[in-house]
Backbone atoms as SQL, in Angstrom:
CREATE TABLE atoms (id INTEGER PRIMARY KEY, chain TEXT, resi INTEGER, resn TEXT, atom TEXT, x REAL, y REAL, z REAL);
INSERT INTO atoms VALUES
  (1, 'A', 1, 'UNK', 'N', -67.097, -4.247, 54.669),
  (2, 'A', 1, 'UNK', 'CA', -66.855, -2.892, 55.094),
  (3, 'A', 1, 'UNK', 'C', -68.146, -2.102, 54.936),
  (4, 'A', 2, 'UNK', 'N', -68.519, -1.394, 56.048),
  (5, 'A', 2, 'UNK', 'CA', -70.032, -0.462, 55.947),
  (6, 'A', 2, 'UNK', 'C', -69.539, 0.664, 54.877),
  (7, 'A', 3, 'UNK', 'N', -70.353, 1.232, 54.139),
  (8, 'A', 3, 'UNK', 'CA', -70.214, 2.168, 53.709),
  (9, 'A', 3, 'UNK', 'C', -70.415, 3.486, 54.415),
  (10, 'A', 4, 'UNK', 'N', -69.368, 4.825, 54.061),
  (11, 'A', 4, 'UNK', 'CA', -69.644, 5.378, 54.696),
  (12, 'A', 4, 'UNK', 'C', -70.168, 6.981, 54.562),
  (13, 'A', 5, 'UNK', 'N', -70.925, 7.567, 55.504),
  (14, 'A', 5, 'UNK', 'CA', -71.831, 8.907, 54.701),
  (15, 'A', 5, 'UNK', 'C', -70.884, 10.242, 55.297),
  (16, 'A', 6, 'UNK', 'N', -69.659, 10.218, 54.923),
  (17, 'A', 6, 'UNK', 'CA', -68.860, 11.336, 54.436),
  (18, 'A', 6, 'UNK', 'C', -69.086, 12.114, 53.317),
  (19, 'A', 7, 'UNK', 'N', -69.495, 12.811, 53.088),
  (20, 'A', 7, 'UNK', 'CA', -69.851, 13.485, 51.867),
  (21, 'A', 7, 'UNK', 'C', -68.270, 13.397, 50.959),
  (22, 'A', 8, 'UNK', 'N', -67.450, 13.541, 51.400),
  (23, 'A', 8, 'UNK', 'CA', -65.787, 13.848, 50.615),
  (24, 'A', 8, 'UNK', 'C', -65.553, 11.816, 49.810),
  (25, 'A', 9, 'UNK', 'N', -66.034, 10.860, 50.750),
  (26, 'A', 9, 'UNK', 'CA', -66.327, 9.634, 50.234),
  (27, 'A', 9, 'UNK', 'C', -67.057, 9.521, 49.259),
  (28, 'A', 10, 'UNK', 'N', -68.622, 9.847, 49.470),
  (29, 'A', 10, 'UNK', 'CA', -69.503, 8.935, 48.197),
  (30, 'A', 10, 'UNK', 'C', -69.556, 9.741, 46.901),
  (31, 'A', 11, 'UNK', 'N', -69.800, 9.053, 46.344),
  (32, 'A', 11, 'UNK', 'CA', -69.908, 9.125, 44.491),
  (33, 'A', 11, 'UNK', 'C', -68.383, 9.107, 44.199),
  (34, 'A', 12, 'UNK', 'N', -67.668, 7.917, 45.012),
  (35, 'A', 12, 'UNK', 'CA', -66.077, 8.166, 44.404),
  (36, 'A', 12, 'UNK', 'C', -66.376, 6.419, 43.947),
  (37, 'A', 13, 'UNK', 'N', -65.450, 5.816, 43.207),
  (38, 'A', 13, 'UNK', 'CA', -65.354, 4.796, 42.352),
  (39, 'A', 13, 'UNK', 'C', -64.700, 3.716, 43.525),
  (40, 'A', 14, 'UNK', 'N', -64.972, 2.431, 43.500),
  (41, 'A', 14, 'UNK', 'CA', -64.349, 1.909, 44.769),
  (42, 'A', 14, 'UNK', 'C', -63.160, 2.017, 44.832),
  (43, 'A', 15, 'UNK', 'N', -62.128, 1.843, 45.908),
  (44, 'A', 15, 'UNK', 'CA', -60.650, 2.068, 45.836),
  (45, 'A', 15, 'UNK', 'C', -59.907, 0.678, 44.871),
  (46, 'A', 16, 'UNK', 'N', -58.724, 1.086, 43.917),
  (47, 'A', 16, 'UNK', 'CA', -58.051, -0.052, 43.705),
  (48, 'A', 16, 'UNK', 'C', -58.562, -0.140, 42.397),
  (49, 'A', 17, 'UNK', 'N', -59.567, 0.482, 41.608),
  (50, 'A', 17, 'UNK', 'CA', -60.289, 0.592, 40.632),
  (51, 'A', 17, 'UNK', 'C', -59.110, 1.516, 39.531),
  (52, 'A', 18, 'UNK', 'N', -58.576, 0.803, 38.276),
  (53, 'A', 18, 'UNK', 'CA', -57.548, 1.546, 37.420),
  (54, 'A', 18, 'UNK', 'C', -58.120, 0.690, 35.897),
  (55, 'A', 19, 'UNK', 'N', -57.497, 1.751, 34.737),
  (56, 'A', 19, 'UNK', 'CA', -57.626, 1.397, 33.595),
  (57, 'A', 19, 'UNK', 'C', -56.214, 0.296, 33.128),
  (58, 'A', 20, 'UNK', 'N', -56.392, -0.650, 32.306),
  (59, 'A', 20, 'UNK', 'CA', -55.471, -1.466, 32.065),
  (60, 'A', 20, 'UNK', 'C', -55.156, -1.173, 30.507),
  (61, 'A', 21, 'UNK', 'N', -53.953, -0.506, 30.021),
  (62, 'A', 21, 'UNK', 'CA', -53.552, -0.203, 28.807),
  (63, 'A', 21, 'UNK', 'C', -52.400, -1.376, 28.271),
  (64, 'A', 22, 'UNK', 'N', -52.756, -1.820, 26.918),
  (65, 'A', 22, 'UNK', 'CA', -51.909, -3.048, 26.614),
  (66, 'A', 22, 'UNK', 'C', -51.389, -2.409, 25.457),
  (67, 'A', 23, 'UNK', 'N', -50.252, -1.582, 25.448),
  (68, 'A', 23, 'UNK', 'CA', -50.073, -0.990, 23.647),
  (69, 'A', 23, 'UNK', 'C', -49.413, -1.675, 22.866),
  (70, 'A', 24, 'UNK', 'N', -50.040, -1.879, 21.663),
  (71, 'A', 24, 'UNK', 'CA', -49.494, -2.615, 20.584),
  (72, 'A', 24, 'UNK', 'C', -49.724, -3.991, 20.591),
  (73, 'A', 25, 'UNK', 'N', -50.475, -4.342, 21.614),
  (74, 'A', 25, 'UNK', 'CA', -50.301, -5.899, 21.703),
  (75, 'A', 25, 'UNK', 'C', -50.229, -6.541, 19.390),
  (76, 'A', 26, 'UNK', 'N', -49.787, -7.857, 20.195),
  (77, 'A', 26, 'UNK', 'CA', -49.260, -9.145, 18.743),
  (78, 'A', 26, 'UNK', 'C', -50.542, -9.454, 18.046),
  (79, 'A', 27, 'UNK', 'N', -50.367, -9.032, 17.424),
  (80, 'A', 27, 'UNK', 'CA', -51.846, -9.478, 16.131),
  (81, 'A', 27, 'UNK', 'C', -52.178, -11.209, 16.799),
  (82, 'A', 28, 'UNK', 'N', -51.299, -12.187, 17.239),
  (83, 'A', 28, 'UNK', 'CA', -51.639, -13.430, 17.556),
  (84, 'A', 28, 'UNK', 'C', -52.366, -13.285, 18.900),
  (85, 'A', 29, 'UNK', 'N', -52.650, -12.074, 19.885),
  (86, 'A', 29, 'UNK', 'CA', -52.871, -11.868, 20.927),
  (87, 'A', 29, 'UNK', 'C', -54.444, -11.736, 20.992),
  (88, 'A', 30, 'UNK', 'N', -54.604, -10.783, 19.254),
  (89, 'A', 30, 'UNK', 'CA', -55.835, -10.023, 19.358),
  (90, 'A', 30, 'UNK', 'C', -56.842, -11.349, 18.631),
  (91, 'A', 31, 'UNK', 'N', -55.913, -11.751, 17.567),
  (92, 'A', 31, 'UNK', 'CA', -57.002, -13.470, 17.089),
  (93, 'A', 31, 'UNK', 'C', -57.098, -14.493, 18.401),
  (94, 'A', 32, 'UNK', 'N', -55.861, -13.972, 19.278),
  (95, 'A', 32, 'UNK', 'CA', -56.728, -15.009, 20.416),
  (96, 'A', 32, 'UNK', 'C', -57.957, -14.682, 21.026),
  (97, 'A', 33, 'UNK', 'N', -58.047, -13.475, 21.108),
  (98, 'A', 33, 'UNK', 'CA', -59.111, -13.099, 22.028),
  (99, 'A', 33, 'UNK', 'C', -60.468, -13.023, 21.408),
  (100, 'A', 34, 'UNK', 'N', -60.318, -12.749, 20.100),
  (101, 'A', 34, 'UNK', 'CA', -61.010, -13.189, 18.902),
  (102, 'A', 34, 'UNK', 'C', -61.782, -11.136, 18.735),
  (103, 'A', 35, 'UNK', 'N', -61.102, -10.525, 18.882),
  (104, 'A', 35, 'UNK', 'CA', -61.673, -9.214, 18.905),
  (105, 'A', 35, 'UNK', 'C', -62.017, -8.272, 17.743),
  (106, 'A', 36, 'UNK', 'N', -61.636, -9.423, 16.492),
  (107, 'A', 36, 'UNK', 'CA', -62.714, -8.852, 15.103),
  (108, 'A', 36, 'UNK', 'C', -63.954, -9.473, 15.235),
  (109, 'A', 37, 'UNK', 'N', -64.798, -10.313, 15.836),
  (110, 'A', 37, 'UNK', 'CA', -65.747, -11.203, 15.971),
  (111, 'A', 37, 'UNK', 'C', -66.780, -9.796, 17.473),
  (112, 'A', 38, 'UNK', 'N', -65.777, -9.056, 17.799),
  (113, 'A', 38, 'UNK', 'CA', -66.931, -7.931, 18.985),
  (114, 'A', 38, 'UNK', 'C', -67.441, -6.926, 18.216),
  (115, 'A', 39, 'UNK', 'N', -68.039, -6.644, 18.475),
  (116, 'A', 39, 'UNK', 'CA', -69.003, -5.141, 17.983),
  (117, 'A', 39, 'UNK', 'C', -68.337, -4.398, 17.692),
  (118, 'A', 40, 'UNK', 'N', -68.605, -3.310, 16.824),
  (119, 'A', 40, 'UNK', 'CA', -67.976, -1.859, 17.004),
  (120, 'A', 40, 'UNK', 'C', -68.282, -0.902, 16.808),
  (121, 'A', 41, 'UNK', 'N', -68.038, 0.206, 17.569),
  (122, 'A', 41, 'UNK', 'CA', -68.353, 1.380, 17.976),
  (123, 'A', 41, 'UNK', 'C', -67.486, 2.734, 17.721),
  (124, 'A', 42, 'UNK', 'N', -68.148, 3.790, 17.329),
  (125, 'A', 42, 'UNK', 'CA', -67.122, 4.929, 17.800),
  (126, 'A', 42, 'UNK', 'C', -67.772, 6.237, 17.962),
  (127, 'A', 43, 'UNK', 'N', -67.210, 7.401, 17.984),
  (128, 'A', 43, 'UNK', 'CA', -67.551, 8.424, 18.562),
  (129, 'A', 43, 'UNK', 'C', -66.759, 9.670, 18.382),
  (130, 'A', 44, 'UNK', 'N', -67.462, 10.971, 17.888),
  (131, 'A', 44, 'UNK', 'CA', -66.546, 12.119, 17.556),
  (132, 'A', 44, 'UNK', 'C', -65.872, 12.509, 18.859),
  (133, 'A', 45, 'UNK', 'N', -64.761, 13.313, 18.415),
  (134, 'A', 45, 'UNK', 'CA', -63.870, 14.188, 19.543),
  (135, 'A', 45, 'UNK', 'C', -65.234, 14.891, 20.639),
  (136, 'A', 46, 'UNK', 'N', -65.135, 15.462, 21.725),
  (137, 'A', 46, 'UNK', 'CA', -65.660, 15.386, 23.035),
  (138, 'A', 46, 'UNK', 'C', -65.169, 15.086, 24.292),
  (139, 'A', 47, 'UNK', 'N', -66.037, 15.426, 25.294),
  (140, 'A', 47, 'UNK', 'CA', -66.250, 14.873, 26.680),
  (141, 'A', 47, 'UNK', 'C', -67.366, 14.202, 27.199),
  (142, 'A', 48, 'UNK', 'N', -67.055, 12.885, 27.284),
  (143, 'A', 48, 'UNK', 'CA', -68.185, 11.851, 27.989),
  (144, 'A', 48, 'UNK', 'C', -68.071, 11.284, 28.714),
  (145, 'A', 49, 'UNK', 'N', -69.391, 11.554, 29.742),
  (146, 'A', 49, 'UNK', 'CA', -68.754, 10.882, 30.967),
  (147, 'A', 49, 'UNK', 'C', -69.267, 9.216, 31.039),
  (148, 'A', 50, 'UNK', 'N', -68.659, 8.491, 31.570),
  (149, 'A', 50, 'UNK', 'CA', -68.778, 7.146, 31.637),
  (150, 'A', 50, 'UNK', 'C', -68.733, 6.302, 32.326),
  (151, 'A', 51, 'UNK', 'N', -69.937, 5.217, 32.527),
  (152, 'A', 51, 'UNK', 'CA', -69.705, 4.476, 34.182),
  (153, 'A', 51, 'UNK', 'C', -69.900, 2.864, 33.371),
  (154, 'A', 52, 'UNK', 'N', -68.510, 2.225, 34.204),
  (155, 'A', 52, 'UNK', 'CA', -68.813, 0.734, 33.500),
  (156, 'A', 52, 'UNK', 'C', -69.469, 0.076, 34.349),
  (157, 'A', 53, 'UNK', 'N', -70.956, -0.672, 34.166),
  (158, 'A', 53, 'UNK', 'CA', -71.259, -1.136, 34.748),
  (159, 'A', 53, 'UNK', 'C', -71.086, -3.145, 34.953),
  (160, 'A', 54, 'UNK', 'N', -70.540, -3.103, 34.295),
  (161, 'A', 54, 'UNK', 'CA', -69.263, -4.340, 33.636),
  (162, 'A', 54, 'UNK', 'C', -68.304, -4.320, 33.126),
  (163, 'A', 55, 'UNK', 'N', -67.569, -5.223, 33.016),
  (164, 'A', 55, 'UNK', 'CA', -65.715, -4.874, 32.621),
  (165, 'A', 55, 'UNK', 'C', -66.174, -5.128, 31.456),
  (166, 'A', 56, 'UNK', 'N', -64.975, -4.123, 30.483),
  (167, 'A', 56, 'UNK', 'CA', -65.079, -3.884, 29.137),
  (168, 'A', 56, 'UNK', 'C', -64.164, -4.302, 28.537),
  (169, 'A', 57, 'UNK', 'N', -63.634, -4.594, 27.462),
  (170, 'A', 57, 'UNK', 'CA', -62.254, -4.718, 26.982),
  (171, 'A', 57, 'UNK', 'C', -62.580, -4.471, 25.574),
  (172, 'A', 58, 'UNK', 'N', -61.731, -3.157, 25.073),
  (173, 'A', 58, 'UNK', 'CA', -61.399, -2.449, 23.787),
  (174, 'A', 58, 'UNK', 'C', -60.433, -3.063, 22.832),
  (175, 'A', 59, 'UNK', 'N', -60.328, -2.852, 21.694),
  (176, 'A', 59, 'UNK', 'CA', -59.276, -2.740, 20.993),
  (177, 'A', 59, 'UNK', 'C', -59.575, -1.303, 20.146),
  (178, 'A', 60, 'UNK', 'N', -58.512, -0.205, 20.243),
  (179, 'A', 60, 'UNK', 'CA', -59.001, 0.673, 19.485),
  (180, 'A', 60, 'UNK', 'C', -58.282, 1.445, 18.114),
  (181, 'A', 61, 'UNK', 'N', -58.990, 0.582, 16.575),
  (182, 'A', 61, 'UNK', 'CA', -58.619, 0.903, 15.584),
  (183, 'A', 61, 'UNK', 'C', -58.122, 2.611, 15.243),
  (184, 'A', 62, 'UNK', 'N', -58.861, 3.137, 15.754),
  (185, 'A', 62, 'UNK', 'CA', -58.078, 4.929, 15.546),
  (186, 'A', 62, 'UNK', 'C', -58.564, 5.833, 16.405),
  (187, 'A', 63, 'UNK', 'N', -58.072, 6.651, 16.864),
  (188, 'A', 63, 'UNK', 'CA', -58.567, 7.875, 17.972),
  (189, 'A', 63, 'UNK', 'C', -57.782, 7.674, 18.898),
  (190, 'A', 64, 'UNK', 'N', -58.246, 8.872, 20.111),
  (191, 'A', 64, 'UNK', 'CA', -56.768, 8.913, 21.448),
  (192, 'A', 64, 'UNK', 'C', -57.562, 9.597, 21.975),
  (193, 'A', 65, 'UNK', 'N', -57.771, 9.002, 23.122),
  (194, 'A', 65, 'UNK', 'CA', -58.627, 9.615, 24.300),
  (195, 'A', 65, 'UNK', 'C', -57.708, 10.085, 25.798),
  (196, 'A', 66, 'UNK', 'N', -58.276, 10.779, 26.576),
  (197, 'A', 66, 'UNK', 'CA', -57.645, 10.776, 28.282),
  (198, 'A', 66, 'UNK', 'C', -58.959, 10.550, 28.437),
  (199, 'A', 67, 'UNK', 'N', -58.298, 9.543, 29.787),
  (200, 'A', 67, 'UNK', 'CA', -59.665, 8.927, 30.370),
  (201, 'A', 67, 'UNK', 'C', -58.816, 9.384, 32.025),
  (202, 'A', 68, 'UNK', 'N', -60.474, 10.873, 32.447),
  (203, 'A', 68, 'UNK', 'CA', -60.256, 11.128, 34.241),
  (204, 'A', 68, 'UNK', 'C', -60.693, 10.220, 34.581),
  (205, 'A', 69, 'UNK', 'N', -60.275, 9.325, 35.606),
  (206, 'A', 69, 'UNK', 'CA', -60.823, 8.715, 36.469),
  (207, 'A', 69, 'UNK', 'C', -61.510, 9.435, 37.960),
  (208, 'A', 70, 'UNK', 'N', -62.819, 9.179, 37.933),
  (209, 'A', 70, 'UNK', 'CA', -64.029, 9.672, 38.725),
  (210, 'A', 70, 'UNK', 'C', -63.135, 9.737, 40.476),
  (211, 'A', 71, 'UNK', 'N', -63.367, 10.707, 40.928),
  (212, 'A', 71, 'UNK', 'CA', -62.395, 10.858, 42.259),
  (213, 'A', 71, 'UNK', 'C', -60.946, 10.738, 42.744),
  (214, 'A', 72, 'UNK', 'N', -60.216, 11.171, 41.476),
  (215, 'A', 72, 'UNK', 'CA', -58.697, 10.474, 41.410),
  (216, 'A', 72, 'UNK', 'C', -58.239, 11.593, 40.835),
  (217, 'A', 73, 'UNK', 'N', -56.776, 11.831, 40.990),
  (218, 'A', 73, 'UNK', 'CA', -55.895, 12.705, 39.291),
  (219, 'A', 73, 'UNK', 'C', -55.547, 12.284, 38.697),
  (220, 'A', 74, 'UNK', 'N', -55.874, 10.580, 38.800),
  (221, 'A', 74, 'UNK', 'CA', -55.036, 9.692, 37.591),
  (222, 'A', 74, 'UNK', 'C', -55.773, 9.928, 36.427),
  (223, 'A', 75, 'UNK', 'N', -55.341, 10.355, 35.109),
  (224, 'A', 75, 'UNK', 'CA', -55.882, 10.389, 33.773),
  (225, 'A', 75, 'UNK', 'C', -54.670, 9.078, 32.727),
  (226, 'A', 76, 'UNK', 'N', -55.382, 8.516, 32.021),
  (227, 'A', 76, 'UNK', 'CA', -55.220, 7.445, 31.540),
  (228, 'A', 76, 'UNK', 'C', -55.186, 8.476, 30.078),
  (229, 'A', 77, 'UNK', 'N', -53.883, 7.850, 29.220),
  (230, 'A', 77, 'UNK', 'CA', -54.415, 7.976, 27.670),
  (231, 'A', 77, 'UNK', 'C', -54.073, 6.697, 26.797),
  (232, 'A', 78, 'UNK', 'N', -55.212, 6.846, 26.217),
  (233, 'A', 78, 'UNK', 'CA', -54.740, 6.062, 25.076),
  (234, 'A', 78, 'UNK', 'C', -55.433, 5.949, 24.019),
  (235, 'A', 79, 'UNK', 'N', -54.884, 5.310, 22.722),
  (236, 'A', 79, 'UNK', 'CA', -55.242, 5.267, 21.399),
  (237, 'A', 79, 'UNK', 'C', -55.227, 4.089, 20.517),
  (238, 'A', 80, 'UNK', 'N', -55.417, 4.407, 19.328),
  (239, 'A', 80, 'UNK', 'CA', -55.473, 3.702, 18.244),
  (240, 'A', 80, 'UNK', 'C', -54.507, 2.217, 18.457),
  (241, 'A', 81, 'UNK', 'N', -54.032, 1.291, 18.374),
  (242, 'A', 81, 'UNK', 'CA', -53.636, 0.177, 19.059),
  (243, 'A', 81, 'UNK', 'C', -53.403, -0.525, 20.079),
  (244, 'A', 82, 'UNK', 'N', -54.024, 0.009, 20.744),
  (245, 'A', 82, 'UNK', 'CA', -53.706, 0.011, 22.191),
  (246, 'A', 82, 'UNK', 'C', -55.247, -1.307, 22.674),
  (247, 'A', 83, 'UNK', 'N', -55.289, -1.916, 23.607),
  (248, 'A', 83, 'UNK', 'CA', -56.030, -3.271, 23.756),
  (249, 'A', 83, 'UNK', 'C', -56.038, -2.534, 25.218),
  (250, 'A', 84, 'UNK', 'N', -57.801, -2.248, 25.987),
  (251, 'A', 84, 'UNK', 'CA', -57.527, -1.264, 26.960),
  (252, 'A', 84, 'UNK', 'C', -58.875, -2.045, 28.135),
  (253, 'A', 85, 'UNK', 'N', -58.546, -2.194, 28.819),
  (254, 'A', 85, 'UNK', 'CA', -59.132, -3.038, 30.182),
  (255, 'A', 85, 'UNK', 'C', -59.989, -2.379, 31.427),
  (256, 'A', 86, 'UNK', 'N', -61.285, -1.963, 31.269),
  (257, 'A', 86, 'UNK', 'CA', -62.122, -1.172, 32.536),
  (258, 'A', 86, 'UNK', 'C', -62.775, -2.325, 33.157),
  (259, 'A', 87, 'UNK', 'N', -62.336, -1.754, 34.582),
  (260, 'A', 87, 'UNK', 'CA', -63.023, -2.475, 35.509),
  (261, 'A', 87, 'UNK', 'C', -64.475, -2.243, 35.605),
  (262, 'A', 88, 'UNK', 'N', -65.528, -2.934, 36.021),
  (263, 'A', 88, 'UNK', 'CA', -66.711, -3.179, 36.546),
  (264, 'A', 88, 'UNK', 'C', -66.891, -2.075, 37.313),
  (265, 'A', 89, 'UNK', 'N', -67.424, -1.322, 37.673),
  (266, 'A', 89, 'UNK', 'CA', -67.714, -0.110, 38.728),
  (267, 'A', 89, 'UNK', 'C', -66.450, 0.629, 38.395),
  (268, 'A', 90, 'UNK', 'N', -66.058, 1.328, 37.367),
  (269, 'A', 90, 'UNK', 'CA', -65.628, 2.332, 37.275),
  (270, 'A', 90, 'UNK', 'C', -66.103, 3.765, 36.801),
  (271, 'A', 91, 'UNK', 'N', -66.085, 4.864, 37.330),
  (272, 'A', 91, 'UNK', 'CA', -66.939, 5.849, 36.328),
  (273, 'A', 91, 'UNK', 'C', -65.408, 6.849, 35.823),
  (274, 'A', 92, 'UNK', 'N', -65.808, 7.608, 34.137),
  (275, 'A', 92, 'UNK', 'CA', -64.433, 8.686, 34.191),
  (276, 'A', 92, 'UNK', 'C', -65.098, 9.063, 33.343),
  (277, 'A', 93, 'UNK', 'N', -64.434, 10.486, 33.161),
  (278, 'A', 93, 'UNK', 'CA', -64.719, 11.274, 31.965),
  (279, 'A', 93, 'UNK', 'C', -63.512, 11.108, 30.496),
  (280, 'A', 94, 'UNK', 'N', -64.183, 10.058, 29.429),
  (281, 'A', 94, 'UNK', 'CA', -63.447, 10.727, 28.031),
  (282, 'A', 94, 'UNK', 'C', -63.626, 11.762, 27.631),
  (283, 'A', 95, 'UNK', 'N', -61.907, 12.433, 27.956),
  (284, 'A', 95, 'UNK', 'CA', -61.960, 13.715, 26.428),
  (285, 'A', 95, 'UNK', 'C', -61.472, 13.283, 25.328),
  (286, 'A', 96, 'UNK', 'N', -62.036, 13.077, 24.284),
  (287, 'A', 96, 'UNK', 'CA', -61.989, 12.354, 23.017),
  (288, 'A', 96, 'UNK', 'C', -60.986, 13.750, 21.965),
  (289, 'A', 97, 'UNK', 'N', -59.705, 13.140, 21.969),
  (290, 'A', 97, 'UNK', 'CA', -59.367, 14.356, 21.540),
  (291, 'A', 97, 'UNK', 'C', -58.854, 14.212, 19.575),
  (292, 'A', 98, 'UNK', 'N', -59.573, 12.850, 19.504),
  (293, 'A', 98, 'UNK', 'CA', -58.979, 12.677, 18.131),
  (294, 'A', 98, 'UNK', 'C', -60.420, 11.263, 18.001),
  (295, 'A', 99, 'UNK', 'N', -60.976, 11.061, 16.967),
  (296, 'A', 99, 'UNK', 'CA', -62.201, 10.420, 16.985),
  (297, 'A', 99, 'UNK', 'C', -61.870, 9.146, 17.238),
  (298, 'A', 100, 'UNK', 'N', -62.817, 8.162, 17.475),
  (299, 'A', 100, 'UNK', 'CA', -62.925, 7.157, 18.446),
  (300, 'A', 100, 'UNK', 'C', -63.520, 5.763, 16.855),
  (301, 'A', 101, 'UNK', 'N', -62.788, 4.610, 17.060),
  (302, 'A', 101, 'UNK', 'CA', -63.168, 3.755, 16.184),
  (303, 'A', 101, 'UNK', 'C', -63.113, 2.410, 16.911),
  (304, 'A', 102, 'UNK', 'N', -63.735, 1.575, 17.697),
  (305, 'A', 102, 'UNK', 'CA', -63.045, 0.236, 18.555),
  (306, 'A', 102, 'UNK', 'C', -64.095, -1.111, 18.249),
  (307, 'A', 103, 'UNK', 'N', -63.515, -1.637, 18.694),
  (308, 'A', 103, 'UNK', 'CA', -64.091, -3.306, 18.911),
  (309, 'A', 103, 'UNK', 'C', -64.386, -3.256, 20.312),
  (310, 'A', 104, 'UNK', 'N', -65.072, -3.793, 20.823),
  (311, 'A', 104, 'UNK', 'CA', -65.794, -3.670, 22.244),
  (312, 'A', 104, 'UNK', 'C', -65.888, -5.285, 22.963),
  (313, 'A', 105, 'UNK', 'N', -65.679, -5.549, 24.361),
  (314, 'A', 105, 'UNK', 'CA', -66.730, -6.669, 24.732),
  (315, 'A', 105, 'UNK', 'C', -66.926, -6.132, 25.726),
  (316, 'A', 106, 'UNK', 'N', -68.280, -6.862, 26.350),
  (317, 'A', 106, 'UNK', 'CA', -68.063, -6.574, 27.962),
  (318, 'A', 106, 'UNK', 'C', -68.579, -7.623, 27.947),
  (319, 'A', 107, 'UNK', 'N', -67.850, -8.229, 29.243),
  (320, 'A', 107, 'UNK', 'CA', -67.969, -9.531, 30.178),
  (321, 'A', 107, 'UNK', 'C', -69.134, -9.871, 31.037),
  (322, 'A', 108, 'UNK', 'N', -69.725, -10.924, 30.935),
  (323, 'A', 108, 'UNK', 'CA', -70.704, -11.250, 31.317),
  (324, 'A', 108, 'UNK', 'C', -71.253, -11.386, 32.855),
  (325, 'A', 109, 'UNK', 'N', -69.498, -11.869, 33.525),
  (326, 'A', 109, 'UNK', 'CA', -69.840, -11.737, 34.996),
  (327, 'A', 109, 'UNK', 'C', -69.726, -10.467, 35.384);
């Protein structure tokens, strides 16, 4: 598909592009994935904006964010247990409305 120079089109996130929220997943879910062995990160309450430039996958020990998604009204929330899935080319704004504590990966392809 050509891309196209509509101004109301570009700087929007490709279509079909959504956050994947897993809440509560099984402690046997999270040793599978092995997600005490990823990094971790966090971040005070705020707004940040954010572009994945690879898929990410969270687990997040404490905090609760809404995540806008970049050209959409879909806002995503989620928090502290929750196991949370960004696509590759997504951009959104976190409002961090309670502080941020997670395990991180991002995927290599």
């Amino acid at each position: 598909m050509a891309s196209s120079s509509n101004p109301e089109t570009m700087d929007m996130d490709p279509p079909g592009l959504s956050i994947a929220v897993e809440r509560n997943p099984p402690e046997s879910r999270l040793v599978q994935l092995g997600v005490k062995s990823w990094p971790k990160w966090g971040c005070p309450t705020g707004k940040f904006p954010v572009k994945f430039d690879a898929r990410q996958t969270c687990y997040l020990l404490k905090g609760k964010v809404m995540a806008h998604i970049k050209g959409s009204t879909e806002c995503v929330e989620f928090g502290a247990g929750d196991l949370v899935v960004f696509p590759k080319g997504l951009s959104c704004t976190w409002d961090v409305v309670a502080a941020v504590d997670k395990y991180y990966k991002f995927d290599s392809s």
